[in-house]
MOPAC internal coordinates of N, CA, C and O (Angstrom, degrees):
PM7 1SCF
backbone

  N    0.0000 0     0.00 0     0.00 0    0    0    0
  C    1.4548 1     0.00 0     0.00 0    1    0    0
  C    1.5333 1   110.43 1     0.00 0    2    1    0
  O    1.2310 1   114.86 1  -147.93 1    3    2    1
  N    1.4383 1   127.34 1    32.07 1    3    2    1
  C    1.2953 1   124.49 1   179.15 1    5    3    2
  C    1.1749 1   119.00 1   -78.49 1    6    5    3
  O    1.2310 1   122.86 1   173.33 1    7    6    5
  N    1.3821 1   112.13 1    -6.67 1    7    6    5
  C    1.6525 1   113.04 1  -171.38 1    9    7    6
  C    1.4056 1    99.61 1  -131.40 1   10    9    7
  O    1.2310 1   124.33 1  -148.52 1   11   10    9
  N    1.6617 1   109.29 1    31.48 1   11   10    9
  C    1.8111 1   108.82 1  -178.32 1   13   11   10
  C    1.2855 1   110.42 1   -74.65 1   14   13   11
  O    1.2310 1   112.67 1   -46.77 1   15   14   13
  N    1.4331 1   131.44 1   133.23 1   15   14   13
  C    1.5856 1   127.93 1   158.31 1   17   15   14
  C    1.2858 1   123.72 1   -12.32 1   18   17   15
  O    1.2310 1   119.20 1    -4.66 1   19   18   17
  N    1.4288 1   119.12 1   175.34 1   19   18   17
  C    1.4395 1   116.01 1   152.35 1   21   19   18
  C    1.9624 1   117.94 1   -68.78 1   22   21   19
  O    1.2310 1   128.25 1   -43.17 1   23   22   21
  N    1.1819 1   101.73 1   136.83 1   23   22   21
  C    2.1427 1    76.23 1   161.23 1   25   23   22
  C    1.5041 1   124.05 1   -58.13 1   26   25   23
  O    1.2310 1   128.89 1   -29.09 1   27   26   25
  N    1.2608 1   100.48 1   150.91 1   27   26   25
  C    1.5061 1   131.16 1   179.70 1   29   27   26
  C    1.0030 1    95.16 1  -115.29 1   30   29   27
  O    1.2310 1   131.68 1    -9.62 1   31   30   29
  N    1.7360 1    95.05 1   170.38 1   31   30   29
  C    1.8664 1   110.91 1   178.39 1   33   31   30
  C    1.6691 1    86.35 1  -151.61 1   34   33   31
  O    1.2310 1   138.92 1   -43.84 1   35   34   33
  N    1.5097 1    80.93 1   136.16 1   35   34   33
  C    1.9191 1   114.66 1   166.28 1   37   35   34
  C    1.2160 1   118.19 1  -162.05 1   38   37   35
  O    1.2310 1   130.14 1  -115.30 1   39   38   37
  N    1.4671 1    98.06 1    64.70 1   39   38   37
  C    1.8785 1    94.07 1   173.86 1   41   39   38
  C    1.6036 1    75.99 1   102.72 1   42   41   39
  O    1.2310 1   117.82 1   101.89 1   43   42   41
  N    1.2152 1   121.76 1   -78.11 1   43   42   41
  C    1.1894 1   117.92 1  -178.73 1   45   43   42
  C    1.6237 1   135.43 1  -126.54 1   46   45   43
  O    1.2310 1   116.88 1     0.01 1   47   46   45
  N    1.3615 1   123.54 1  -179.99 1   47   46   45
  C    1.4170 1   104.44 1  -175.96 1   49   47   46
  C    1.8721 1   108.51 1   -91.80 1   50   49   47
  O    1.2310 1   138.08 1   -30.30 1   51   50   49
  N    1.6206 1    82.57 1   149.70 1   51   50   49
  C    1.7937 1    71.03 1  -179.24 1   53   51   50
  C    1.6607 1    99.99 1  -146.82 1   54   53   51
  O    1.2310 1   120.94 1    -2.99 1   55   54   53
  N    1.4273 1   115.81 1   177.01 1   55   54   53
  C    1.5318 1   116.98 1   156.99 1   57   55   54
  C    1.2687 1    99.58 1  -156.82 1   58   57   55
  O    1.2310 1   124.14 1    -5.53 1   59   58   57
  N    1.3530 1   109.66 1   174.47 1   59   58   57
  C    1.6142 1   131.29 1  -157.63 1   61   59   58
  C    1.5009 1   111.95 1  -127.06 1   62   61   59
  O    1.2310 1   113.76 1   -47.83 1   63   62   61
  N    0.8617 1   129.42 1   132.17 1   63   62   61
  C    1.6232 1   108.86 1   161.52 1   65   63   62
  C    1.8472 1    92.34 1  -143.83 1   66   65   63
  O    1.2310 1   123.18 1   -15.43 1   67   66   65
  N    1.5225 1   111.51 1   164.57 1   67   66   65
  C    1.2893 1   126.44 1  -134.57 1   69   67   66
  C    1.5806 1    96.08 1  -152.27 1   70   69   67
  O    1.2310 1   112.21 1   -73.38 1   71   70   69
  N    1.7266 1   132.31 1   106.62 1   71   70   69
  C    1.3049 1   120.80 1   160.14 1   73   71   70
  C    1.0953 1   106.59 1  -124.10 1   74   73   71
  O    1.2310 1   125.97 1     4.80 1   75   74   73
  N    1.4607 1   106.13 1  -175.20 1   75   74   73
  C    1.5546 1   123.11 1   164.65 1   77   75   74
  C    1.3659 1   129.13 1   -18.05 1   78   77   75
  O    1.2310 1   117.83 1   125.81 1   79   78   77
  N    1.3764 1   121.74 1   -54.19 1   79   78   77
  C    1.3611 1   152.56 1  -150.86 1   81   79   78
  C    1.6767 1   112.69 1  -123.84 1   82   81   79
  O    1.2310 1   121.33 1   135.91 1   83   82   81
  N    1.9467 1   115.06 1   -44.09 1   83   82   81
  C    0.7353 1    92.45 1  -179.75 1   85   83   82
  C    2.0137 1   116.39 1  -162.28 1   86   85   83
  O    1.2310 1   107.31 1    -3.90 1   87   86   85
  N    1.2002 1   141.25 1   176.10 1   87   86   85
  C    1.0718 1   139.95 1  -173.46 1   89   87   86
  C    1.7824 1   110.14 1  -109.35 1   90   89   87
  O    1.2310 1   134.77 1   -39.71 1   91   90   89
  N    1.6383 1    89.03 1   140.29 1   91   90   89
  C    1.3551 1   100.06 1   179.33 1   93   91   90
  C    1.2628 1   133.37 1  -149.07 1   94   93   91
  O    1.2310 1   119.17 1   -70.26 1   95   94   93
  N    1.5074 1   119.19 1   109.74 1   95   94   93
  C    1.8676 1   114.92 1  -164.03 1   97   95   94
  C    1.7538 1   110.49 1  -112.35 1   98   97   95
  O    1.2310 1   124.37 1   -44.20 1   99   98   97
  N    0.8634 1   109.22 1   135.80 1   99   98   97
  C    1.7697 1   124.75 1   161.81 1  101   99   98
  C    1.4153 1   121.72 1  -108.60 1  102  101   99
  O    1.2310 1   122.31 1   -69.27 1  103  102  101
  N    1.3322 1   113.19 1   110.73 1  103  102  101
  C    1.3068 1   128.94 1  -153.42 1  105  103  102
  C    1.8612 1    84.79 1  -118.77 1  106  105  103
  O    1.2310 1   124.39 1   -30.70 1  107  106  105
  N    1.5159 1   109.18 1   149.30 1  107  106  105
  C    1.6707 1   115.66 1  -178.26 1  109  107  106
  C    1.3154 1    93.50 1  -166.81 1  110  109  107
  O    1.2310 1   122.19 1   -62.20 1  111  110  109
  N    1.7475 1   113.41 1   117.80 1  111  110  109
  C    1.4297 1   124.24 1  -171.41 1  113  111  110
  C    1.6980 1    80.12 1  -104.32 1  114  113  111
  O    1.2310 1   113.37 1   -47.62 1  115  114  113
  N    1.5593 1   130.15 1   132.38 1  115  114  113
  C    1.6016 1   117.91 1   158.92 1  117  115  114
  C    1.3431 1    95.41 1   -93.92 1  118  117  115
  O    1.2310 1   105.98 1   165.54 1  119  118  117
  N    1.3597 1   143.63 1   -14.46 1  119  118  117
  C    1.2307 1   120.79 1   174.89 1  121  119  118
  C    1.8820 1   128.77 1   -43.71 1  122  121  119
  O    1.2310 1   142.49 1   125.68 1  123  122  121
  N    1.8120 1    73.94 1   -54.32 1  123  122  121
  C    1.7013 1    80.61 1   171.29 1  125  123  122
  C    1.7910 1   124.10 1   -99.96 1  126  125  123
  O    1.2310 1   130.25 1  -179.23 1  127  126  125
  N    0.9432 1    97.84 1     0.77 1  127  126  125
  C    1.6762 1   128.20 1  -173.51 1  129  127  126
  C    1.5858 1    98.69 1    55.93 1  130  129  127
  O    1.2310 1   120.61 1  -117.55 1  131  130  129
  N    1.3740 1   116.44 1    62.45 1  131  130  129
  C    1.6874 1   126.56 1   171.04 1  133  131  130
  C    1.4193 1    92.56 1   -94.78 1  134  133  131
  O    1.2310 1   116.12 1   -30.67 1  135  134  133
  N    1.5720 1   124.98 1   149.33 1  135  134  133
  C    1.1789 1   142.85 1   156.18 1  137  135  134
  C    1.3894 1   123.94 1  -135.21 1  138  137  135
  O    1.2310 1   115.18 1   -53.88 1  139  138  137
  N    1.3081 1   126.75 1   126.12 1  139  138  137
  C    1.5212 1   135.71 1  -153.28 1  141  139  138
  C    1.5297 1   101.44 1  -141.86 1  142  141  139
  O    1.2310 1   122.06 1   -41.89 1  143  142  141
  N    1.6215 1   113.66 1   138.11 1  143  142  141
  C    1.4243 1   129.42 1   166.58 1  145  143  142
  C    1.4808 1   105.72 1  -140.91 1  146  145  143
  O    1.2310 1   122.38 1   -61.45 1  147  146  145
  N    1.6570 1   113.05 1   118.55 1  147  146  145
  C    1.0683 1    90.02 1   155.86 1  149  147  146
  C    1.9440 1    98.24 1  -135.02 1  150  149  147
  O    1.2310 1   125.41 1   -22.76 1  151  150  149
  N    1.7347 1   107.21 1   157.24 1  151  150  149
  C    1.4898 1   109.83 1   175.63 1  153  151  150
  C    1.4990 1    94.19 1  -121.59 1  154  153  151
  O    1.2310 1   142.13 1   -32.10 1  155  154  153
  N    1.0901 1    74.64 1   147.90 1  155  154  153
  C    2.3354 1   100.51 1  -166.70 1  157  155  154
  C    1.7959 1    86.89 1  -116.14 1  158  157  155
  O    1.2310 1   118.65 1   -61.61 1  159  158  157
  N    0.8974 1   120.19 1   118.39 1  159  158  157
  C    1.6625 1   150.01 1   143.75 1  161  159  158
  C    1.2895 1   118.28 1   -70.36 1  162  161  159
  O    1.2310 1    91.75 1   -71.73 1  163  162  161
  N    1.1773 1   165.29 1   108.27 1  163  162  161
  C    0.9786 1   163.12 1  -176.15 1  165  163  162
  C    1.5652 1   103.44 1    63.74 1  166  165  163
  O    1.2310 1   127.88 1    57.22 1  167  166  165
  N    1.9521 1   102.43 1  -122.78 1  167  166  165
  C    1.2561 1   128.30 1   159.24 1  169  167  166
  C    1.4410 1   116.61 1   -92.25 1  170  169  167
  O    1.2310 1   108.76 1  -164.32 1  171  170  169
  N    1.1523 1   138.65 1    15.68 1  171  170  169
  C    1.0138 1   149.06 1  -175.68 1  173  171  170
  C    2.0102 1   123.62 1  -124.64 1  174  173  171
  O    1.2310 1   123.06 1   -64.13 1  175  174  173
  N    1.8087 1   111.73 1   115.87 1  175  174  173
  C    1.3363 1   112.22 1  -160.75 1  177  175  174
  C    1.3211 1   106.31 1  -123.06 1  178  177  175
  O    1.2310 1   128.53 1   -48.07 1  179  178  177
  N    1.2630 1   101.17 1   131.93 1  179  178  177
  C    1.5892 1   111.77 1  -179.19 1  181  179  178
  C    1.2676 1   104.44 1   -99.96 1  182  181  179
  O    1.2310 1   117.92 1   -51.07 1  183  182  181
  N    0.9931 1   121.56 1   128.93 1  183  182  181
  C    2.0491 1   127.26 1   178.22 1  185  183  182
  C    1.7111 1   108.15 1  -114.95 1  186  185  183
  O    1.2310 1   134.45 1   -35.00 1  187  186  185
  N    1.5975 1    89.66 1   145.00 1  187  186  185
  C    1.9072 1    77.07 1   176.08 1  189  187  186
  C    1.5386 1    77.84 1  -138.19 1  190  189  187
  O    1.2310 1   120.04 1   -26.68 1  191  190  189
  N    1.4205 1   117.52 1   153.32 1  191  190  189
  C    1.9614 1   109.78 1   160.09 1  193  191  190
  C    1.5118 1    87.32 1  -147.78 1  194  193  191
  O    1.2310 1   125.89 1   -15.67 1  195  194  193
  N    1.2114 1   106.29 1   164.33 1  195  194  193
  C    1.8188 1   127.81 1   149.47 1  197  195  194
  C    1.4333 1   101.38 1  -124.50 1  198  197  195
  O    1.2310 1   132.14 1   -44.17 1  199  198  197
  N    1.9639 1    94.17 1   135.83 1  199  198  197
  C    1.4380 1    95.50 1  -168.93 1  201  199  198
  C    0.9278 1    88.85 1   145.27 1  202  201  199
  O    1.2310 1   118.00 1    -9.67 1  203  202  201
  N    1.8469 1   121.41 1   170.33 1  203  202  201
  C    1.1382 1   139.33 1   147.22 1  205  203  202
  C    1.8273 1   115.09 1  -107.66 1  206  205  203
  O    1.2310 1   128.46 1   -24.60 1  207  206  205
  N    1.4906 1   101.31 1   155.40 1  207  206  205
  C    1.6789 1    98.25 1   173.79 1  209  207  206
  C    1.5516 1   106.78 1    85.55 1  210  209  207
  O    1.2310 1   126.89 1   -18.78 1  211  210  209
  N    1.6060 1   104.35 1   161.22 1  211  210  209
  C    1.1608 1   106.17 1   175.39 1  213  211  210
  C    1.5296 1   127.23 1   -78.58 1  214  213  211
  O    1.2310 1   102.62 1   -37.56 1  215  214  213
  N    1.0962 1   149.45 1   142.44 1  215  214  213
  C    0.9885 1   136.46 1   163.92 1  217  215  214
  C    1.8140 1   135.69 1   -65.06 1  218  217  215
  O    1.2310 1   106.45 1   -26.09 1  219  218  217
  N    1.1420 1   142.79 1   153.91 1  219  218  217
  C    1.4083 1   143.81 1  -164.49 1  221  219  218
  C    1.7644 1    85.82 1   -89.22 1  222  221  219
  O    1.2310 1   124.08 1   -37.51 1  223  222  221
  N    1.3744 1   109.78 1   142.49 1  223  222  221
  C    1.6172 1   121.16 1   164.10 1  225  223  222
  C    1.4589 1   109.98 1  -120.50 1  226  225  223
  O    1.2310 1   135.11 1   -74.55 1  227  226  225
  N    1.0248 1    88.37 1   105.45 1  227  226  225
  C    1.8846 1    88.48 1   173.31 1  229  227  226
  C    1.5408 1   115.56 1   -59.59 1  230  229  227
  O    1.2310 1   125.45 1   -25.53 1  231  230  229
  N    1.1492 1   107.13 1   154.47 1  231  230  229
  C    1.2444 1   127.32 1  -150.54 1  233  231  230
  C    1.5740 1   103.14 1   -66.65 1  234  233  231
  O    1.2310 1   118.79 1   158.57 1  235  234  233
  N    1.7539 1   119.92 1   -21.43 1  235  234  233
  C    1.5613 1   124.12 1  -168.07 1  237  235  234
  C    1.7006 1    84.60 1   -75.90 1  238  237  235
  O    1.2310 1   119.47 1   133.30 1  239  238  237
  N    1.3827 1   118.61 1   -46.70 1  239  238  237
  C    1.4684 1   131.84 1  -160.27 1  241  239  238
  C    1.3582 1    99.46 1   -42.03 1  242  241  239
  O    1.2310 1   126.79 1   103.28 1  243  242  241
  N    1.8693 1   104.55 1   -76.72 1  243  242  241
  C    1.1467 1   138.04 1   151.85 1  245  243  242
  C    1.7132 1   104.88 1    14.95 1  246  245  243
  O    1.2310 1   127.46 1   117.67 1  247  246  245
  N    1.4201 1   103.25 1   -62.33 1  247  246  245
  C    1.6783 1   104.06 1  -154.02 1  249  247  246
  C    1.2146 1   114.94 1  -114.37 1  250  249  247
  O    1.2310 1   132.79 1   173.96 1  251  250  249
  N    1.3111 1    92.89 1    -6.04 1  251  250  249
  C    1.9255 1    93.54 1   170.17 1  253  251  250
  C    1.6970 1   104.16 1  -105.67 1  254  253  251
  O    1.2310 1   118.61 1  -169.33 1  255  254  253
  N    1.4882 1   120.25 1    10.67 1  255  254  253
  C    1.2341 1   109.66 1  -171.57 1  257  255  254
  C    1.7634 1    80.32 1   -99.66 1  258  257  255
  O    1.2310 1   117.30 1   148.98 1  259  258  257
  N    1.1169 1   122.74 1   -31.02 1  259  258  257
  C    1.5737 1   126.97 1  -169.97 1  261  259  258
  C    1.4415 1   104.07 1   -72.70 1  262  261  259
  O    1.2310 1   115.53 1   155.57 1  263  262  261
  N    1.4326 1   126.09 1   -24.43 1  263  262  261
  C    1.5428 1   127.64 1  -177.22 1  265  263  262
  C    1.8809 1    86.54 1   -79.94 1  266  265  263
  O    1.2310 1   121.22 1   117.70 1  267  266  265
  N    1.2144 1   115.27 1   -62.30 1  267  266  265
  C    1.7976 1   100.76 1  -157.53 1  269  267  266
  C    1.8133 1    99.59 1   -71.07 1  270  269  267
  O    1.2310 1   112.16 1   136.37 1  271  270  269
  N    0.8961 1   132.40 1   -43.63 1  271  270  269
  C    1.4600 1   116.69 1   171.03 1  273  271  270
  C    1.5673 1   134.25 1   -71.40 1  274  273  271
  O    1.2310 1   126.90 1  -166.36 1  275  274  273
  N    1.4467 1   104.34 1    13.64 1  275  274  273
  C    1.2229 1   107.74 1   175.01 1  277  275  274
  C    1.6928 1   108.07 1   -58.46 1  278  277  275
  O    1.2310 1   120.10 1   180.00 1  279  278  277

């Protein structure tokens, strides 16, 4: 995550970061104090969260998670 954005907020806070090889978002609801990372390699996504429930994906998330798993 050395080259992650600033945080954003949609519902919740998040950032992005973007390499060569592969994609990576950190999503942090404080409402519910859920915290979620997952980095997608190819077509393939590793998720980690603490928390219960699903988390909200903002809509940028949303569409760049749909570009690398195509």
């Amino acid at each position: 995550m050395q080259q992650a954005l600033p945080l954003k907020r949609e519902r919740v806070l998040y950032t992005t970061a973007t390499g060569p090889d592969h994609f990576t978002f950190l999503l942090v609801d404080p409402e519910s104090n859920n915290l979620h990372v997952s980095i997608v390699k190819g077509k393939e996504r590793q998720q980690f969260q603490l928390g219960n429930g699903e988390m909200y994906l903002p809509q940028e998330i949303a569409r760049r998670l749909a570009e690398h798993t195509k």
